[in-house]
C-alpha positions in Angstrom: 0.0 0.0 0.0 1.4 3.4 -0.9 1.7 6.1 1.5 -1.5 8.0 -0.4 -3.5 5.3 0.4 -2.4 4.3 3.9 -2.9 8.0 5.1 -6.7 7.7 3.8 -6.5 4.6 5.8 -5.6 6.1 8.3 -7.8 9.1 8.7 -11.2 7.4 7.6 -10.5 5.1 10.9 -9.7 8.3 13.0 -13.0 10.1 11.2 -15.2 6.9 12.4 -13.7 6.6 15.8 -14.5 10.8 16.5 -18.0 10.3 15.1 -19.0 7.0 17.4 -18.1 8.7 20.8 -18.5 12.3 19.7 -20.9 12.9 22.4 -19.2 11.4 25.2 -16.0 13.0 24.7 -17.8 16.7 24.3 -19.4 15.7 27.5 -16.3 14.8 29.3 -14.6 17.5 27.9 -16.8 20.1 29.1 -16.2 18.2 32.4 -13.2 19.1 32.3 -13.6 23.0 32.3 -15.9 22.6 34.6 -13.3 20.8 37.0 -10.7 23.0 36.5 -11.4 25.9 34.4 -14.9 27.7 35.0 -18.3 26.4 36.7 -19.5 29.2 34.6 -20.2 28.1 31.0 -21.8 29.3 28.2 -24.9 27.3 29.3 -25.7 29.2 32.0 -25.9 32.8 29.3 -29.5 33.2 30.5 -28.8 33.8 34.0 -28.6 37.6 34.6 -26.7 37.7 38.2 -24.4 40.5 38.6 -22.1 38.2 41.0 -21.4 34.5 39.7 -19.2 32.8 42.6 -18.2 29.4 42.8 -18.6 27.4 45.9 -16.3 24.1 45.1 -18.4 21.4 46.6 -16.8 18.6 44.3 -13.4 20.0 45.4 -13.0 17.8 48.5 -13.5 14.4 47.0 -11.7 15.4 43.5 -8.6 15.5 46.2 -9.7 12.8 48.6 -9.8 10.5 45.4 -6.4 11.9 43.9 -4.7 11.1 47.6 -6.1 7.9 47.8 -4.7 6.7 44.2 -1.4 8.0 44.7 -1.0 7.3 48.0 -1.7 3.2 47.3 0.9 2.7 44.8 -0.2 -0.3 42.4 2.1 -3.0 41.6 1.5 -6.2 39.1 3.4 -9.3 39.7 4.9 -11.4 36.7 4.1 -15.4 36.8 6.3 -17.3 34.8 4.7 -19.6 32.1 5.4 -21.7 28.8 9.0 -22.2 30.5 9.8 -18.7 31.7 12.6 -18.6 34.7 11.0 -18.4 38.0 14.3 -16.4 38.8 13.7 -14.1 35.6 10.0 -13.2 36.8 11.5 -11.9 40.0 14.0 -10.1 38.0 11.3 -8.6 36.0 9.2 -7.7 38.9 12.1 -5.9 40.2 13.1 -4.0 37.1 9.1 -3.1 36.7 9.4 -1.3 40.6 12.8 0.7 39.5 11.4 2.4 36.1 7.8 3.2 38.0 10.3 5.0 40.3 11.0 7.5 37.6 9.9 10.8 37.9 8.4 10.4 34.2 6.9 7.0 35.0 5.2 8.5 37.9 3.7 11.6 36.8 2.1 9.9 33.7 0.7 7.6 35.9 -0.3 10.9 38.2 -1.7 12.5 35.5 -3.7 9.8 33.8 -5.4 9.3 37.4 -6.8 12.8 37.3 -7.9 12.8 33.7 -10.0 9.8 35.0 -11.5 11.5 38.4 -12.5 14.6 36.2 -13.6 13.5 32.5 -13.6 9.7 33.2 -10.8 8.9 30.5 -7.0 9.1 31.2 -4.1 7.5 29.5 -0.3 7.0 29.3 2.4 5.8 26.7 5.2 3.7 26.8 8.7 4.5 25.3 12.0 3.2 25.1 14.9 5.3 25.7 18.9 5.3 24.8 20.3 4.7 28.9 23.2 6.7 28.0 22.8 9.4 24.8 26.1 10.5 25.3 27.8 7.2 24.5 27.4 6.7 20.7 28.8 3.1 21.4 26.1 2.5 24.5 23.0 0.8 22.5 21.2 -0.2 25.4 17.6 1.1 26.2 15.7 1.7 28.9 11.5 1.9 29.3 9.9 4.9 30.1 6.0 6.0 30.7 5.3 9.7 29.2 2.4 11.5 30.1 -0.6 12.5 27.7 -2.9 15.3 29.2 -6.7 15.4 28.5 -6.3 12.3 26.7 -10.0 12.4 26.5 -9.5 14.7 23.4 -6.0 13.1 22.1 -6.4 9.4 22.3 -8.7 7.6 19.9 -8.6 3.6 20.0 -9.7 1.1 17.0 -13.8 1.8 17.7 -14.3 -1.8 17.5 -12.3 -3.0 20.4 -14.5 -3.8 23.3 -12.2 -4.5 26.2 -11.5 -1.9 28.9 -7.7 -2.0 28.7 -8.2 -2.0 24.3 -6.0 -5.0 23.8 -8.0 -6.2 21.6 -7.4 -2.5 19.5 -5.4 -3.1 16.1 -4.9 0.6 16.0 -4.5 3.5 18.4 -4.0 7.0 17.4 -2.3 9.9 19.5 -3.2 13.4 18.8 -0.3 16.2 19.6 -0.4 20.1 19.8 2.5 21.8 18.4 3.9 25.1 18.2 5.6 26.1 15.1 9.0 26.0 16.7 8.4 22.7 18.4 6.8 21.1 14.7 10.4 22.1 13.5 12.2 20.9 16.2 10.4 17.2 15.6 11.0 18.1 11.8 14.3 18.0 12.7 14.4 14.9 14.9 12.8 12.6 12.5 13.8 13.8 9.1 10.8 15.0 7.3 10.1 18.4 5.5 9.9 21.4 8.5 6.7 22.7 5.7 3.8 23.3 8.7 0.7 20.7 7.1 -2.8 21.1 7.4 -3.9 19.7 11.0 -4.8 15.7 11.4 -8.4 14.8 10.9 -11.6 14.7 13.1 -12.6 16.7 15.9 -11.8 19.7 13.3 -15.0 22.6 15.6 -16.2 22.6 18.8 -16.5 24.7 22.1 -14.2 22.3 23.8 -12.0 21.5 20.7 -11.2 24.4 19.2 -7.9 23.3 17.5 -8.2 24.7 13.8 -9.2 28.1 15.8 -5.8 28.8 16.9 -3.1 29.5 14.1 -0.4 28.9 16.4 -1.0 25.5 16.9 -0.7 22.1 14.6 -2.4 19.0 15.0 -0.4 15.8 14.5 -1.3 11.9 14.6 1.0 9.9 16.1 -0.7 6.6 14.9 0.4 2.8 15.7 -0.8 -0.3 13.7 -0.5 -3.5 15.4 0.1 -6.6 12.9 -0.3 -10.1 12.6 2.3 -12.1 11.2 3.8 -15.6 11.7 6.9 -17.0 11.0 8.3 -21.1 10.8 9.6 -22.4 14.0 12.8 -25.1 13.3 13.5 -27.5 16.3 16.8 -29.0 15.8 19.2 -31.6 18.0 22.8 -31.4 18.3 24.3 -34.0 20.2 26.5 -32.1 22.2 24.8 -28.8 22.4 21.2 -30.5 23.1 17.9 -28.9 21.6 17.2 -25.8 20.6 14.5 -23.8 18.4 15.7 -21.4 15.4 13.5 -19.2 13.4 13.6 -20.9 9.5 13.9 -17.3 8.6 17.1 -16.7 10.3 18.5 -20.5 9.4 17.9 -20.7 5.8 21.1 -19.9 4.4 23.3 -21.9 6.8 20.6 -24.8 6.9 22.8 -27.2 4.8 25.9 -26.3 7.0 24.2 -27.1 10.3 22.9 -30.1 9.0 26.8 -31.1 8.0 27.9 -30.2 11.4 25.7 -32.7 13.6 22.5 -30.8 13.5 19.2 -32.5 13.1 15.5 -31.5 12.2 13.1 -33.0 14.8 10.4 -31.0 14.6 8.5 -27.4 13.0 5.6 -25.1 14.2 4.4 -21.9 13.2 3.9 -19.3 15.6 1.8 -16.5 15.5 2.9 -13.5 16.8 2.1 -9.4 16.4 4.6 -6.6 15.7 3.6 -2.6 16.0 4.0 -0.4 13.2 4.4 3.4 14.4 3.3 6.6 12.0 3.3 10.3 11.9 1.0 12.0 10.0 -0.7 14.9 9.3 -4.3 16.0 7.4 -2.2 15.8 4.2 0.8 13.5 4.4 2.5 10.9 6.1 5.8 12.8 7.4 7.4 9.7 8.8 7.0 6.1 9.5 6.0 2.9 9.7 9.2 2.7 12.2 9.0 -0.8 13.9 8.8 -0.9 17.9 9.6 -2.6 20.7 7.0 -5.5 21.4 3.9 -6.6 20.5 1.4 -4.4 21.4 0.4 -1.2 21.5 2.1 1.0 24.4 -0.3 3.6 25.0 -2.4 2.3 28.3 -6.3 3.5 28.8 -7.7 4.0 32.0 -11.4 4.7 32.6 -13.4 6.0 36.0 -17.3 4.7 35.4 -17.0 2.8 32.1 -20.2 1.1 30.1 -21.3 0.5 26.7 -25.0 2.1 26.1 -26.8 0.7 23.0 -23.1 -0.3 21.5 -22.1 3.1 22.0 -18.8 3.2 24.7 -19.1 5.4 27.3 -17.3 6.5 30.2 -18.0 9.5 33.3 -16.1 11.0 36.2 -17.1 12.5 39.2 -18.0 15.5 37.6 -20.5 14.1 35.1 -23.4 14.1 37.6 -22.2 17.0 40.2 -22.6 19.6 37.5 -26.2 20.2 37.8 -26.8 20.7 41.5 -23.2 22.4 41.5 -24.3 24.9 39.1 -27.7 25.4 41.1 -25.5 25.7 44.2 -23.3 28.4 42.9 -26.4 30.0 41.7 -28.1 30.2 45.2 -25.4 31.5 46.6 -24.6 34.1 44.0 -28.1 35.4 44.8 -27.8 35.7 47.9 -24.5 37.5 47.7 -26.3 40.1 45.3 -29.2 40.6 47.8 -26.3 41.2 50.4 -24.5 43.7 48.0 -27.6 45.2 46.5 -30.4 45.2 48.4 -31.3 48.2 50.8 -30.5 48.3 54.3 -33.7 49.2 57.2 -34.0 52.9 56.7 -36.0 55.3 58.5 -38.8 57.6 56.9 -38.8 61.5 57.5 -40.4 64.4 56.2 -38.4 67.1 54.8 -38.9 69.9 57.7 -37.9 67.0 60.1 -34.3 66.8 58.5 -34.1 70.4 57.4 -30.2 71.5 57.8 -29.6 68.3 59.3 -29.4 66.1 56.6 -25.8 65.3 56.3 -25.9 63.9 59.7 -28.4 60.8 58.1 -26.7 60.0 55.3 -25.4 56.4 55.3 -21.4 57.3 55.6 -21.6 59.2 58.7 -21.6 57.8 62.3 -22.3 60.0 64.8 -22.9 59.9 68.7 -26.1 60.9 68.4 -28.4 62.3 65.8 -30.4 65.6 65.8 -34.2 66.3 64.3 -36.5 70.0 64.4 -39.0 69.9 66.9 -40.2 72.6 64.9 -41.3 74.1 61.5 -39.8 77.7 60.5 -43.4 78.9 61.4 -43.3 77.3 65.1 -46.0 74.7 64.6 -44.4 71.1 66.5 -43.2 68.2 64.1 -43.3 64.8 65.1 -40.9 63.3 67.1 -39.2 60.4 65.2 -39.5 58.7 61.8 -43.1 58.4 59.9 -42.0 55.0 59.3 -39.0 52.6 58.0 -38.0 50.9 54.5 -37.0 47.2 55.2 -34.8 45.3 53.3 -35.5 42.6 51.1 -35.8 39.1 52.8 -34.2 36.0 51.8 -37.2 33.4 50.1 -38.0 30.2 52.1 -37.4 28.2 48.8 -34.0 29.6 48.6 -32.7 28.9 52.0 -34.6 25.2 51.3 -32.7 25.0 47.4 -29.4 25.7 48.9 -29.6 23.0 51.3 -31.1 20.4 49.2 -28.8 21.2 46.5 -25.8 20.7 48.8 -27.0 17.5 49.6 -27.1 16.5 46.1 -23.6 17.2 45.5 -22.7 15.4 48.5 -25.0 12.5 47.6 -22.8 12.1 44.1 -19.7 12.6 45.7 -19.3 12.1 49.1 -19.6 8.3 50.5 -21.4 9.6 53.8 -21.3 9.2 57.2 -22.9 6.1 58.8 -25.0 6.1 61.7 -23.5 4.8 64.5 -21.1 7.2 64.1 -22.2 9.4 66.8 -22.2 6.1 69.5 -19.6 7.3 71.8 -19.2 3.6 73.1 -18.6 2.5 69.2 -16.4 5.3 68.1 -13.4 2.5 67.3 -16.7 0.5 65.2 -17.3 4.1 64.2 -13.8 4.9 62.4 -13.3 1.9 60.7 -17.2 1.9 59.3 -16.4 5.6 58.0 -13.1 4.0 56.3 -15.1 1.5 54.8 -17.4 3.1 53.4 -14.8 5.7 51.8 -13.1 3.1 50.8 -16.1 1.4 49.1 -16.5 5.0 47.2 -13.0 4.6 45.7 -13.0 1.1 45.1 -14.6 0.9 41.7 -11.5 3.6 40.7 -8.7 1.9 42.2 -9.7 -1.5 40.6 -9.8 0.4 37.1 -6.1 1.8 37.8 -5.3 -2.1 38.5 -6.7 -2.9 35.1 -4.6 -0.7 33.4 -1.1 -1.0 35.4 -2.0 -4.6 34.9 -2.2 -3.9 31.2 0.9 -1.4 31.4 2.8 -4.9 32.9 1.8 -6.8 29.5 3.5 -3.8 27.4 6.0 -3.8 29.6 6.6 -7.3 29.8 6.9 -7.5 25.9 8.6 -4.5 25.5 11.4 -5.9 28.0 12.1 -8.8 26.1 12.3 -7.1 22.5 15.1 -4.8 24.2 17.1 -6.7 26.7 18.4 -9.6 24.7 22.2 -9.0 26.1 24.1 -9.7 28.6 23.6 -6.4 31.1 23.0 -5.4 34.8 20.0 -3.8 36.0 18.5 -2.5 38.8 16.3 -4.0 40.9 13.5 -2.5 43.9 11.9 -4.9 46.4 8.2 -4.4 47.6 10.0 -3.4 50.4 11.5 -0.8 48.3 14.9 -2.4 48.8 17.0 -1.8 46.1 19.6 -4.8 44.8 21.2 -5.5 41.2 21.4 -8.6 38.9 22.7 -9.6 36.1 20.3 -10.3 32.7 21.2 -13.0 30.0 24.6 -14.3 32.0 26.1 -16.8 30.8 27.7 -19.9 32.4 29.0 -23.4 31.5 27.8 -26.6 33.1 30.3 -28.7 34.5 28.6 -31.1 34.3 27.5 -31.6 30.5 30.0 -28.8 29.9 26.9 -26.6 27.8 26.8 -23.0 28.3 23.9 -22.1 29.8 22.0 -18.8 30.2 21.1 -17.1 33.1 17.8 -14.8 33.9 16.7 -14.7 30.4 13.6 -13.1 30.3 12.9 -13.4 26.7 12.3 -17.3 27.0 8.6 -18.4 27.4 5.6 -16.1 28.6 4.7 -13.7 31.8 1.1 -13.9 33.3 1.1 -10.4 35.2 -1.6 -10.1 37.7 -3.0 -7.4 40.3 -4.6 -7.8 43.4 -6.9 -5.5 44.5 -8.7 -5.1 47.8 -9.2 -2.8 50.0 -6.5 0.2 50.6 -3.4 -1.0 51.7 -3.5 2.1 54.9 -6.8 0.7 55.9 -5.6 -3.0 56.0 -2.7 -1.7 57.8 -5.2 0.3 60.5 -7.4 -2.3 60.9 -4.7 -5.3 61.6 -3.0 -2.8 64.0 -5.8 -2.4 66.4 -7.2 -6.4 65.7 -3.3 -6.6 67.3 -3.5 -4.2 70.3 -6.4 -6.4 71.1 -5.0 -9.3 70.6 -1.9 -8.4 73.0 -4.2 -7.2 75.2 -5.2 -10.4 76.3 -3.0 -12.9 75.4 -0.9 -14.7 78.6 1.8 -16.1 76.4 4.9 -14.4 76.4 6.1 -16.0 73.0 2.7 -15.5 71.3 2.9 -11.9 72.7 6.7 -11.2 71.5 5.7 -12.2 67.8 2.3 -10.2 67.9 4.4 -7.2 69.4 7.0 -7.2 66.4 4.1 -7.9 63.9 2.8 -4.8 65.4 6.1 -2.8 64.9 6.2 -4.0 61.0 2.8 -2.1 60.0 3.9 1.4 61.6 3.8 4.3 59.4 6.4 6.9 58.6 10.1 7.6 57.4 11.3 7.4 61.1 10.0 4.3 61.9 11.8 2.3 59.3 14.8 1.4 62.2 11.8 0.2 64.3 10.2 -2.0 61.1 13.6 -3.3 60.3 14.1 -4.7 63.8 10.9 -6.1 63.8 11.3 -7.8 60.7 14.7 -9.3 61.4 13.2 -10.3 64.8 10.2 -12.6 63.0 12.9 -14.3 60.6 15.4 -15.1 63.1 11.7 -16.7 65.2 11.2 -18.6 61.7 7.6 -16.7 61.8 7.8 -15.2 58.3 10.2 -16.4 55.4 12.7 -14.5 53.6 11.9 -12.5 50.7 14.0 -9.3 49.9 17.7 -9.3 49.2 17.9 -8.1 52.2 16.4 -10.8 54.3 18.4 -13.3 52.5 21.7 -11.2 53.4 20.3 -11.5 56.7 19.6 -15.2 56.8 22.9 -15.7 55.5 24.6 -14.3 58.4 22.5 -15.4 60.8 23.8 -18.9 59.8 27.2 -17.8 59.9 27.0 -16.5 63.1 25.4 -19.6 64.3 28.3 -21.8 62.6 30.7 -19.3 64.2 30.7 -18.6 68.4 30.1 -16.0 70.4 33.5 -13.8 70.8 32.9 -13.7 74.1 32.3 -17.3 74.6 35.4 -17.9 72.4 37.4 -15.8 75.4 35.9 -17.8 77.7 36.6 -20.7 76.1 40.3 -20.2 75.0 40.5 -19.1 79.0 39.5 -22.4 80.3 41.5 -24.5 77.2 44.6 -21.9 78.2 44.2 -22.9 82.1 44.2 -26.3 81.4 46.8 -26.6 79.4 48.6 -25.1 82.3 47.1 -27.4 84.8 48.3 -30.3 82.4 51.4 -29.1 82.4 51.6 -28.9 86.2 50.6 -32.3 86.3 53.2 -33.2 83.7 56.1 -31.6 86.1 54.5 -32.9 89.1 54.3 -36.2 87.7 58.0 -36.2 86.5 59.4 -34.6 89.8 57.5 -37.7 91.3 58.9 -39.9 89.1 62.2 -38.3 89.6 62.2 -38.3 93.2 61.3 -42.1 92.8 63.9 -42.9 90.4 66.2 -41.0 93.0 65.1 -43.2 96.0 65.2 -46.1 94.2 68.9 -45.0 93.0 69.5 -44.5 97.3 68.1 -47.8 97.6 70.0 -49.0 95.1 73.4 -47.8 96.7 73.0 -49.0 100.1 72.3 -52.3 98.9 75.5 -51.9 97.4 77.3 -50.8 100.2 75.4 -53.3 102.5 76.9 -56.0 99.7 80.1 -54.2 100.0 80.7 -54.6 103.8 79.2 -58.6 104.2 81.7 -59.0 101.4 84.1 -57.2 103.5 83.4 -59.2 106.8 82.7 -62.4 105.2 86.1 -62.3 103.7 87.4 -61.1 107.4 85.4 -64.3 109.0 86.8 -66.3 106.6 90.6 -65.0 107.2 89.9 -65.1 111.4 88.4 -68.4 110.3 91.7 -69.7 108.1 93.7 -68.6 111.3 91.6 -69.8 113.6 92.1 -72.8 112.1 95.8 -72.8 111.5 96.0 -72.1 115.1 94.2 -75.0 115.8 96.0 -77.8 113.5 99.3 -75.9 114.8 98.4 -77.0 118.8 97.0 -80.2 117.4 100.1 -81.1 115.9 101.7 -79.7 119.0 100.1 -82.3 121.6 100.7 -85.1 119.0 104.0 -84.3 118.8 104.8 -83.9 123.0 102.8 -86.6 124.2 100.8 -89.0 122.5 103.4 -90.4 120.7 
């Protein structure tokens, strides 16, 4: 299709989806004005008050409802399908907390919420970013949200999707005002002739889009086209490197070489899939496009307050929608009476002109005198009366309009305000009391805050896709806990299995599919509130002191404020050490970790103690030891003593036994000598 054709494509589907919800967007746009602009439109011409004042009555829950959207911040989980990583849906989660931390992410988001309190329609895009623009090498991109203000009268979706969040939209245009310096500027940016055009298409007149009025402005489309395509799946077997799936497209010229190498064809699908086409155009060309982007779907996200279809016709309302009326009649009440109180005379007294003759300056409204003076007397002498002939009252206030201004107030309030139930003023209830009151403006709200889940939940599917068209290298990213913990991780890493020895790939969040999910109940501060004092009951009359040391550091975890974090932290670490609640941050698994060194390691001051005692007993052994060898010492000695005096005890019955023997040698001598003797002398 040539670009002639395309951009009458293009604008007949932008001319059909003006003309089918025409009404409803003049409607909401008007809301708007009245929201923030004037509650004095041209509707109200035939009202001829001097003084037109406007008493806000919608004010209060216009902010109530912004403060309770902003202040429960919305997060959708990823579930890991079709083979996704567990570990790379955590990863994703994480990454999908850091970028809605962006001051860009957050005011679209900001803004889109009050487009839907005030006109019922709000919406956001979805872009991808160069991270660093001053690094010409530095491909990588980031995801960023941008705002689109009054997308009531910007955004136009395919008018025959029927879903809330429009994923079932195969197109999606984006109007844009531009100055003549800024049309140049994006001239400049995307290559196309600086010439201004004639302005995009449909709404061309009306009071609330009164575009073509203003010379100084240009209209632009900014128009996305989502496609179906599909494409031939290969699954192929190497025996070393296991199986794995190719696009035919990408294979077909190295086919026959992968074949020769090993490879072998088990199997072929075709998949399905969408891509996103992305235009600029204007009422008489296409200045640039289609430029191919990241992921499959269309990245602008809808979000709707009261949204319905009425006789096939979509509709959708904010708050304002059904205030107007009785706002307007307010304002006109009051107004009136502010002219009766600025116009109307005051109680004045009546006097003839002979009474006030000469003194007439002293009753004239500006003057305040002490006292006032009147003649007693005509110039003739004939008396005068003695005070005022009578007095001119002031206009009084109608009993209808002192009953309109009341009723009418009650009419705003019944549209906007949730009310106040009734045991409210039971002094013996009041704790009852509160939390009814919080459920009931909770209940008000509710219907909101489950529409802003529908489309973060839808902003997580764009996301989700956009992520995986755009981070397919190896790169680290930053990742926030629901804590708001902040850790980092590393995508698409890449690591070798000792074991078969195939590289495998870490965190890959391109692999399978992401079911993202949001839970809504309830706001999150009036969960918090209400388990706070279920738990000061609860310790009130519990007798166990375990049961009460857990309940008192669950109670300590749901405090509010910047300067209770230290007091949330201890609590927390407290309940994982007690095994109540498992680990789920970074930073509880830092915790964990050295909570089970510490445990493995022991106490320094037990180690003191410990070493002490080893230290003393190695000096008592040693004692022991020296004892035990001076024992053994003095034994040996003694036994060496004993040793020697047997010795000398062997030494001197030697001694003497040798001396008996000699005495006994002599003794015998002696004897044989006188035997011989008294042989010789006288025996013979």
């Amino acid at each position: 299709m040539d670009k002639t054709a395309k951009l009458e494509e293009i604008k007949d589907r932008q001319d059909r989806a003006w003309s089918t919800t025409q009404d409803v967007r003049e409607r909401s746009a008007d809301d708007l004005m009245f929201a923030r602009v004037t509650q004095w439109d041209d509707s109200l011409d035939w009202c001829n008050l001097e003084y037109r004042g406007e008493f806000n009555l919608i004010w209060k829950e216009r902010q109530r409802l912004l403060s309770e959207m902003r202040a429960n911040e919305i997060s959708p989980n990823f579930k890991p399908q079709d083979g996704a990583d567990p570990d790379a849906a955590d990863i994703l989660n994480g990454m999908f907390r850091t970028d809605m931390r962006n001051n860009m992410s957050k005011e679209a988001v900001d803004v889109a919420v009050g487009d839907m309190i005030d006109a019922g329609f709000g919406a956001w895009r979805l872009v991808t970013e160069y991270a660093n623009s001053d690094n010409d090498l530095d491909n990588r991109q980031v995801i960023r949200r941008v705002p689109i203000h009054e997308a009531n009268n910007m955004v136009f979706f395919d008018s025959g999707a029927k879903r809330m969040d429009k994923s079932d939209a195969m197109w999606c245009s984006v109007l844009t005002q531009l100055d003549e310096d800024s049309f140049k500027n994006l001239a400049e940016e995307y290559g196309f002739d600086a010439d201004c055009p004639s302005n995009f298409s449909s709404p061309a007149k009306s009071y609330v889009f009164p575009w073509r009025t203003n010379a100084n402005k240009y209209v632009i489309g900014e128009y996305y086209e989502r496609v179906k395509k599909s494409e031939r799946i290969v699954i192929m077997e190497h025996p070393a490197l296991g199986t794995q799936v190719f696009k035919r497209s990408e294979i077909k010229d190295v086919l026959d070489d992968m074949l020769a190498q090993g490879w072998a064809t088990i199997g072929q699908k075709k998949r399905e899939y969408y891509c996103v086409d992305k235009y600029l155009v204007s009422g008489e060309r296409i200045l640039y496009g289609p430029e191919r982007i990241a992921g499959e779907h269309i990245p602008i996200v809808p979000l709707y307050g009261n949204w319905y279809f009425v006789e096939g016709t979509e509709m959708w309302s904010g708050i304002t929608r059904l205030a107007k009326d009785p706002q307007r009649l307010y304002n006109m009440q009051m107004s009136y009476l502010a002219d009766i109180a600025a116009k109307g005379p005051r109680r004045k007294p009546i006097f003839t002109p002979k009474q006030v003759q000469g003194l007439g300056h002293m009753w004239e409204s500006q003057n305040n005198y002490p006292y006032y003076l009147l003649n007693d007397t005509d110039s003739a002498g004939n008396p005068l009366a003695p005070g005022p002939l009578g007095y001119i009252e002031p206009e009084n206030v109608p009993e209808a309009t002192a009953a309109l201004i009341q009723a009418t107030r009650q009419n705003v309030e019944d549209v906007t305000s949730p009310g106040m139930p009734q045991d409210v003023l039971d002094p013996s209830a009041s704790g009852k009391a509160i939390m009814a009151v919080q459920s009931r403006i909770d209940n008000q709200s509710f219907v909101y805050l489950d529409n802003l889940a529908t489309a973060l939940r839808r902003d997580g599917e764009i996301y989700a896709s956009m992520a995986r068209a755009i981070y397919d290298t190896p790169r680290e990213v930053a990742l926030t806990g629901p804590d708001g913990s902040e850790s980092r991780a590393m995508l698409m890493e890449q690591i070798q299995d000792m074991a078969t020895g195939q590289w495998v790939t870490l965190n890959d969040i391109s692999k399978g599919a992401f079911e993202v999910y949001v839970d809504v109940g309830p706001t999150f501060a009036s969960q918090r509130q209400q388990t706070r004092a279920e738990l000061m009951q609860i310790m009130q009359s519990t007798q166990d002191p375990q049961l009460l040391s857990i309940l008192q550091m669950q109670y300590l975890t749901l405090l509010d404020g910047q300067s209770m974090e230290i007091l949330r932290r201890y609590a927390r670490r407290n309940l994982l050490q007690m095994g109540i609640v498992e680990p789920e941050t970074p930073e509880d698994m830092q915790y964990m970790q050295q909570l089970q060194q510490q445990s493995q390691q022991p106490d320094p001051q037990q180690m003191a103690v410990a070493q002490a005692l080893q230290a003393q007993a190695i000096k008592d052994q040693a004692l022991g030891e020296k004892a035990q060898a001076d024992t053994i010492r003095a034994l040996a000695d003694a036994e060496r003593t004993r040793a020697q005096t047997a010795e000398t005890l062997v030494n001197v019955d030697s001694k003497q036994l040798d001396n008996a023997e000699r005495l006994a040698m002599a003794l015998r001598g002696r004897i044989m000598e006188q035997r011989q003797g008294l042989l010789v002398g006288g025996f013979r």
